[in-house]
N, C-alpha and C positions, 0 to 999 in steps of 0.2 A: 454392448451399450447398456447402459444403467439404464433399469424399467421404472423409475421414479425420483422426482425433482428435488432435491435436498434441503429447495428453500420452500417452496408451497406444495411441495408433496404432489404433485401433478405427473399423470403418466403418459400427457401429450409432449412427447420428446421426439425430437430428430438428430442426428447427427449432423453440424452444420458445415465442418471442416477437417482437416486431419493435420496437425501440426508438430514439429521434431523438437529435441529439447537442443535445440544448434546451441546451447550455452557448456551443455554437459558430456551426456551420454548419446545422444544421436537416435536414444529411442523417438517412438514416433505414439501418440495418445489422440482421441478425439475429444472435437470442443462437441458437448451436447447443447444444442438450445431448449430450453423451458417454453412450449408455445403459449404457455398458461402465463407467467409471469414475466418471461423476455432474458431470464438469467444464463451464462450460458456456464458450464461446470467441466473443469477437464475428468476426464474417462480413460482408462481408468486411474482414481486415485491411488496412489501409493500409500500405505496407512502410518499411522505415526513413526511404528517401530521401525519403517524401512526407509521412511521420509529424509532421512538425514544424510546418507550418500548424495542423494542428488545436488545438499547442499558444500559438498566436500570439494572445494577448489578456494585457492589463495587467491584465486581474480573473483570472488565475491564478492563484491566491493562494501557492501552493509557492513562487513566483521573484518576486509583487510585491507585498515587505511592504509600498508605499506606498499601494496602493489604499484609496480613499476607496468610503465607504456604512457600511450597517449591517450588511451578509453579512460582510463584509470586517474589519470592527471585531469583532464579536462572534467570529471564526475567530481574531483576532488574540488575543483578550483570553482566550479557552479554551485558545491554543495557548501561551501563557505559561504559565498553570498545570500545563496538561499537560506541560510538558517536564519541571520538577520531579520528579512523579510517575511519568514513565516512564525517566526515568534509576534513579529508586528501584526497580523495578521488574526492568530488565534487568540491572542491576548487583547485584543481589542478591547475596550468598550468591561474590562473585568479588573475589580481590584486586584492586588497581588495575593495571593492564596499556594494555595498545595497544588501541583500538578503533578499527574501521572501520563508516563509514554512508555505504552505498550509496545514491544519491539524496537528500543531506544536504540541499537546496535552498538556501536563504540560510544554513544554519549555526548556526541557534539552539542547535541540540540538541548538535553538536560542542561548541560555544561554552562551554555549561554543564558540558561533559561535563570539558573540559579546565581549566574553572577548579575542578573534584573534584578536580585531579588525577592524569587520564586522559591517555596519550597516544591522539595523536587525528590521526586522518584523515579527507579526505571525499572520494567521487566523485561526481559529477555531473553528467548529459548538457546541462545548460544552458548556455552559456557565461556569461548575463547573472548565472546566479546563483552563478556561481564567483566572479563580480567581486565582488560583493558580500560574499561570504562571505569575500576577503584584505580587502577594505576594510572592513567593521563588526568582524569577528572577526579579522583579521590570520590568518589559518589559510588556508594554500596547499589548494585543495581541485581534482582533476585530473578529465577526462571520463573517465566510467564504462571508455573501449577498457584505460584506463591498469591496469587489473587484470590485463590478462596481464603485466603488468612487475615485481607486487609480490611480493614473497618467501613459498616455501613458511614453510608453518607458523609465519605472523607474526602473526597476531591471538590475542588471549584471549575479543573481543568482537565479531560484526558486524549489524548491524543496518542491516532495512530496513522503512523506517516507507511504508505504501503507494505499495510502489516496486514487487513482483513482479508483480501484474498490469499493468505497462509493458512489460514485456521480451516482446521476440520472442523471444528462442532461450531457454528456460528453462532445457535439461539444458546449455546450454553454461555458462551463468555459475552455476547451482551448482556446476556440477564446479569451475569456479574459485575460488568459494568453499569448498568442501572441501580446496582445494589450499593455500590459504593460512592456512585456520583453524587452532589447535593444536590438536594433540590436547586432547581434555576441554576445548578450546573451546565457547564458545557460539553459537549462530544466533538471533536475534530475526528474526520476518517478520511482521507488520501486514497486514492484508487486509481489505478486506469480506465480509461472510457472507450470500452472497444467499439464505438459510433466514432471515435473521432477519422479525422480524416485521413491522420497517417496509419490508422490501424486497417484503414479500407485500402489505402496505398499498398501495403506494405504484408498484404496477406497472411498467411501462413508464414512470412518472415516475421511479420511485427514480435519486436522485442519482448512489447506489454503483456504478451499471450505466457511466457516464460513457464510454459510446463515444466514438468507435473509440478514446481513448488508451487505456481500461482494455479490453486485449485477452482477457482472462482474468479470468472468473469463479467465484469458489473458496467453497467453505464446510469444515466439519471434515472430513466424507468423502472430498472432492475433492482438497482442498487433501493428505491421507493417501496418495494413488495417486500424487502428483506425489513429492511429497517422499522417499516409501517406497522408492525405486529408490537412493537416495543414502545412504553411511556415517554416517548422525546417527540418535541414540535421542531420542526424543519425552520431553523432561520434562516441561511444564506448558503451557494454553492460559490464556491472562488475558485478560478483556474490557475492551474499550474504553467506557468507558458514554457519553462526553462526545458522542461520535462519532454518536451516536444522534439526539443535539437538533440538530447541525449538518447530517449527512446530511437529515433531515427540514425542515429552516429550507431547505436547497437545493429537495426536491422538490415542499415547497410551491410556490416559486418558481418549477417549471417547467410543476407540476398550476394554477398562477394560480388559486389558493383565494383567497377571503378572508380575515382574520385570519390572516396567515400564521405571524405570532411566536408564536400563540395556538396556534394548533394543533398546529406543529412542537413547543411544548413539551410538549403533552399528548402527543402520539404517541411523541416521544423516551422520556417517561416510563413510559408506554405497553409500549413495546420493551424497554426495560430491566426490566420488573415480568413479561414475560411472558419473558423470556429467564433469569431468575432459577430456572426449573424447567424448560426447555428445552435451557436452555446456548448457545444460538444468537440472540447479543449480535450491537446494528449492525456491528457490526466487532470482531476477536477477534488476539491477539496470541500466536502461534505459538513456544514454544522449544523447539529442539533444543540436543541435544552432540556434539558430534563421536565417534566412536568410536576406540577407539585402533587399530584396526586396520590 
């Protein structure tokens, strides 16, 4: 077990669970909890240079829109909808400007963003789904390193849709992102919320957990010590509810219940009807502002 916290340097740590990567490899890693801050960190991390196998499968769904099945179809035909609705969402209340999304994948959400009439960028560690994204959406999209190269205070918008808990070095790429945002710019961050209810269901199955890629385990507390070191004011948290029936159709899949479609729907609904007086949705969508400081 790692003898200190990665996000507040704290070396009151426990090991809290022990969970498999049921998506890939069948290893097995610990989730650490932070008793200092509440963050919980998988253990051990795999490091950049080795990071990338784990990500080596066609049923990836982020980089391959082509994949065939019913996981696959049904992520596809949600993530239609939901782009709509979350461009509605982050774009609120903001005139049309530049945006950037960190982890764009294949570019749907760019794609959308830009036929608003949004300028638009995308980074992303993929290479396969950079290609993709000049060739379906013609939008030049660069690897995530390419952020040290972009201009202070050039966005109005950035956004990353369950992309923080990939990154090893946290405080380095938000200070990058602080560096480029404008002032009374905005930050969107996407995450799972391992308080919610199908993640307490769903234990060491829950999909959310998705080691070793999802290095970093956040909820509203946790995700608040990370972020609170950094010049952004906390505007609003929006829940994902869709996020809910999909997470849960994955950890059916890994708990091998039967009726999986059956169940994953009830529990998704489940999660959303108890998160309604809890606040603590499968997945929850974080915005800051930049301060003008």
């Amino acid at each position: 077990m790692s003898n200190i916290c990665p996000v507040c340097k704290s070396t009151q740590l426990k090991t809290e669970i022990k969970v498999k990567d049921y998506f890939l490899t069948a290893e097995e890693f610990e989730l650490v909890l932070c008793e200092s801050c509440g963050v919980l960190f998988t253990w051990p991390q795999p490091t950049l240079e080795k990071i990338g196998r784990y990500y080596d499968s066609q049923e990836y769904f982020s980089h391959g829109g082509k994949t065939k099945g019913i996981v696959p179809a049904m992520y596809n035909g949600i993530k239609k909808i939901n782009i709509q609705t979350k461009f509605k969402q982050v774009t609120k209340d903001l005139e049309k400007g530049s945006l950037l999304d960190i982890g764009c994948g294949i570019g749907d959400f760019l794609a959308f963003a830009k036929s608003c009439g949004w300028n638009v960028r995308g980074l992303e560690p993929n290479e396969q789904a950079r290609e993709v994204v000049a060739e379906k959406h013609e939008i030049f999209a660069e690897d995530v390193s390419a952020i040290n190269k972009l201009s202070d205070n050039s966005f109005n918008l950035i956004t990353m849709f369950h992309v923080l808990e990939h990154v090893h070095d946290l405080d380095a790429l938000l200070i990058e992102i602080i560096r480029i945002l404008k002032p009374g710019g905005r930050l969107v961050v996407a995450l799972p919320n391992n308080l919610s209810w199908d993640a307490k269901q769903y234990k060491m199955y829950w999909a959310g957990y998705d080691v070793p890629r999802h290095l970093y385990h956040f909820n509203p507390e946790s995700f608040a010590a990370l972020i609170n070191k950094f010049p952004l004011q906390k505007d609003k948290i929006v829940p994902m509810k869709w996020d809910a029936y999909y997470v849960s159709l994955l950890s059916e899949k890994y708990s091998k219940h039967n009726l999986p479609l059956l169940r994953a729907g009830i529990n998704g609904f489940i999660s959303n009807l108890k998160a309604r007086r809890t606040g603590n949705y499968s997945s929850l969508m974080y915005f800051y502002n930049k301060t003008n400081k």
